[in-house]
N, CA, C and O atoms as a GROMACS GRO file, in nm:
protein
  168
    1UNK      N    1   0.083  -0.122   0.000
    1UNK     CA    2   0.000   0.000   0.000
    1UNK      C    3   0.086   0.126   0.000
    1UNK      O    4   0.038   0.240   0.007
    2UNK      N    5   0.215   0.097  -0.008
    2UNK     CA    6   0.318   0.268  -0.015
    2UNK      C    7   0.285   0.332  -0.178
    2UNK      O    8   0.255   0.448  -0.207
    3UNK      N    9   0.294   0.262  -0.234
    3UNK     CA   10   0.237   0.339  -0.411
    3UNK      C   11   0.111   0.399  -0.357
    3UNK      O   12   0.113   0.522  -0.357
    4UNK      N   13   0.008   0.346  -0.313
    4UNK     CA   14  -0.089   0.435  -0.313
    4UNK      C   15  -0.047   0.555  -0.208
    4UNK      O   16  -0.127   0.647  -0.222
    5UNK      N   17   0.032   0.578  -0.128
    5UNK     CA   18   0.058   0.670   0.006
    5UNK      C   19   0.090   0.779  -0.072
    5UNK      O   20   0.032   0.887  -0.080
    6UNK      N   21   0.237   0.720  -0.158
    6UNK     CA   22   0.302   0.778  -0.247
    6UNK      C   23   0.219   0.869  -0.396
    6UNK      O   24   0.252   0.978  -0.444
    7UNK      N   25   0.137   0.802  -0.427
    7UNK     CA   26   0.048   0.869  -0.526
    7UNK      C   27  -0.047   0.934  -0.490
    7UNK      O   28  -0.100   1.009  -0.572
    8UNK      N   29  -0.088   0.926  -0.379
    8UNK     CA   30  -0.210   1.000  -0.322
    8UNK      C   31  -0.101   1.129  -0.279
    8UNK      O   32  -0.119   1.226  -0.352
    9UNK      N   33   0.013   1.149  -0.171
    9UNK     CA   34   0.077   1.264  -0.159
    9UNK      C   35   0.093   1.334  -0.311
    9UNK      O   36   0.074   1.454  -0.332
   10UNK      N   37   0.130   1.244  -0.404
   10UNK     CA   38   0.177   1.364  -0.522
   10UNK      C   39   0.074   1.425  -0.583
   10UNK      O   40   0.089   1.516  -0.664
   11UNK      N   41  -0.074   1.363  -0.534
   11UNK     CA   42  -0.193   1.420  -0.627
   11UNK      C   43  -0.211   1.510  -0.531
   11UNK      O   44  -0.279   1.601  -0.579
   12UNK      N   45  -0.178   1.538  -0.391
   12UNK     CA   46  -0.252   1.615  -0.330
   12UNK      C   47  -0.120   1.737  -0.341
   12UNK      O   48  -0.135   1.856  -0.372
   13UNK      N   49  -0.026   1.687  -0.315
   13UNK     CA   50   0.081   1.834  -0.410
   13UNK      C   51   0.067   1.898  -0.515
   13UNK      O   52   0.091   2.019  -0.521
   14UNK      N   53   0.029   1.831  -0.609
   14UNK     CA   54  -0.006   1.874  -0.742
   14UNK      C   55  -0.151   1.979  -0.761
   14UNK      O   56  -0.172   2.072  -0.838
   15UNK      N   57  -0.229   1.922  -0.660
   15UNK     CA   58  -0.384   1.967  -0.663
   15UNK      C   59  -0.331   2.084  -0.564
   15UNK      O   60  -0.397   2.186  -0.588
   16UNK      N   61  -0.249   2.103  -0.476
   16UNK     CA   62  -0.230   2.211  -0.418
   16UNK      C   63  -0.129   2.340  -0.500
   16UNK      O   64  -0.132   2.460  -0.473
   17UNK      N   65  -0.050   2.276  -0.594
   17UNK     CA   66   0.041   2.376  -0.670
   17UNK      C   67  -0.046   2.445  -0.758
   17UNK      O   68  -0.024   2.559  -0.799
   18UNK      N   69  -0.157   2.368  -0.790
   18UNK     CA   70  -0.294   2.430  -0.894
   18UNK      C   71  -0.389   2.514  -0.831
   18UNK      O   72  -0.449   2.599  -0.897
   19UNK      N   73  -0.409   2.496  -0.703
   19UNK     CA   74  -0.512   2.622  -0.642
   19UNK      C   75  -0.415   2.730  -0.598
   19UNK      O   76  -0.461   2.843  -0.584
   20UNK      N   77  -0.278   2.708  -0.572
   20UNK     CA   78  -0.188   2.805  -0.522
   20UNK      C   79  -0.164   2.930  -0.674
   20UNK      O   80  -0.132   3.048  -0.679
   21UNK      N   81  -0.200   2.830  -0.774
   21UNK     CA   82  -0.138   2.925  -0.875
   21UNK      C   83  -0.263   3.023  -0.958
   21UNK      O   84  -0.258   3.123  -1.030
   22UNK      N   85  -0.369   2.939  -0.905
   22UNK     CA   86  -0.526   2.954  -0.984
   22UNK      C   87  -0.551   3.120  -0.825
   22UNK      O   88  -0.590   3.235  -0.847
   23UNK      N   89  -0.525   3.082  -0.739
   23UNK     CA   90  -0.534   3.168  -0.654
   23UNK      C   91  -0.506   3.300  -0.671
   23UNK      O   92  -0.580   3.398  -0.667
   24UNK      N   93  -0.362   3.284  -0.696
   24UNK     CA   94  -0.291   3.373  -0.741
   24UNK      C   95  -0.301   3.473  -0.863
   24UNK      O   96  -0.242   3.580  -0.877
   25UNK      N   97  -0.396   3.405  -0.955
   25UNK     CA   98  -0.446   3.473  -1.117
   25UNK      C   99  -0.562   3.538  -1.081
   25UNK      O  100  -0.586   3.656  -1.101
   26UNK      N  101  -0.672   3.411  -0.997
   26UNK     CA  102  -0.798   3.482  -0.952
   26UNK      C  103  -0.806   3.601  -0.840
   26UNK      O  104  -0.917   3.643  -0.809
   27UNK      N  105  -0.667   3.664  -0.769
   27UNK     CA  106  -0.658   3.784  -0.730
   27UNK      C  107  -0.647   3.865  -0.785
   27UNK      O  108  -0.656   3.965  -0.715
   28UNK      N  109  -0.616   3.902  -0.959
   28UNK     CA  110  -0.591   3.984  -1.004
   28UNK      C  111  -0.763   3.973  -1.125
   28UNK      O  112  -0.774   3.892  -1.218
   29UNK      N  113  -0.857   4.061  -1.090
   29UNK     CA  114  -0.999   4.027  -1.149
   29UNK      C  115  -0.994   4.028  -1.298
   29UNK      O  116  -1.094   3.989  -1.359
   30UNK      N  117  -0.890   4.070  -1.363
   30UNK     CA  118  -0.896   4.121  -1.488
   30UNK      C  119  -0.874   4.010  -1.584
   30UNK      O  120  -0.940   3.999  -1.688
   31UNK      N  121  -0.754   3.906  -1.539
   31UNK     CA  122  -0.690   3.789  -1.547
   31UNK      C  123  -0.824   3.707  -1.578
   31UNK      O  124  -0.859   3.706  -1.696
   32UNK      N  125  -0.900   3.642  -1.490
   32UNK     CA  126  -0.985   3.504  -1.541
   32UNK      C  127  -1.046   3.561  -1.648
   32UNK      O  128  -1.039   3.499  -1.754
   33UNK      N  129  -1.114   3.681  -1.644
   33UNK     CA  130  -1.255   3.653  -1.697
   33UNK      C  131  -1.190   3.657  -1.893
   33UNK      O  132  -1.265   3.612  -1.979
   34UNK      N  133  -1.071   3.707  -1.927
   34UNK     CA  134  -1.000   3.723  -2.033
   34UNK      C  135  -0.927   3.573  -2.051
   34UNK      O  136  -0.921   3.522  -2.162
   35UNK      N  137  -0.878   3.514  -1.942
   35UNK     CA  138  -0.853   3.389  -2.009
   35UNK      C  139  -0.946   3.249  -1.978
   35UNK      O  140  -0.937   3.137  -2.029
   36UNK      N  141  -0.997   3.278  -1.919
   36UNK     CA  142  -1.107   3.122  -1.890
   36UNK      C  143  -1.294   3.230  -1.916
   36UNK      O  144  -1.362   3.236  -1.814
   37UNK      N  145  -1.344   3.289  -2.024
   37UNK     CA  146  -1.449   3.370  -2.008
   37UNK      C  147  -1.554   3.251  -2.016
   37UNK      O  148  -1.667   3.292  -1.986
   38UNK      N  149  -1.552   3.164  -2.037
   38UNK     CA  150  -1.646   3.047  -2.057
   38UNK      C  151  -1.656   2.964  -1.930
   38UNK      O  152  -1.755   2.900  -1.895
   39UNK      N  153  -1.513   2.976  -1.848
   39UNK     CA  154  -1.512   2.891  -1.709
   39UNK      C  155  -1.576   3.019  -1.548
   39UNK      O  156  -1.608   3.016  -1.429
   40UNK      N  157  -1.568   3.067  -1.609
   40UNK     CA  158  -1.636   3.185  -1.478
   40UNK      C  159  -1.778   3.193  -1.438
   40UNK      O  160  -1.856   3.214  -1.530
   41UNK      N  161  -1.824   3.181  -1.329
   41UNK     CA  162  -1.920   3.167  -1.289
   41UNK      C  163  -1.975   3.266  -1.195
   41UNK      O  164  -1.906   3.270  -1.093
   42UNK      N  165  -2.107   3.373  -1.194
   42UNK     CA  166  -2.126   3.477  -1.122
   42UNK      C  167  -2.220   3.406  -1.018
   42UNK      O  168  -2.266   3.471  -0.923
   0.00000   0.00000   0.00000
């Protein structure tokens, strides 16, 4: 069961390097709605 320990930590690193960086774009308001205008939701 260490592959799964091991793969579950890197998905949850990975899933955290993606909200850290999505975070980081979605502070600046101008950013999403110009590159994701179809993924934004009011």
């Amino acid at each position: 069961m260490s592959w799964f320990v091991a793969c579950s930590m890197c998905v949850m690193n990975s899933i955290g390097q993606l909200l850290r960086e999505f975070i980081e774009v979605s502070s600046i308001p101008e950013l999403p709605r110009k590159l994701h205008p179809t993924r934004i939701k009011r």
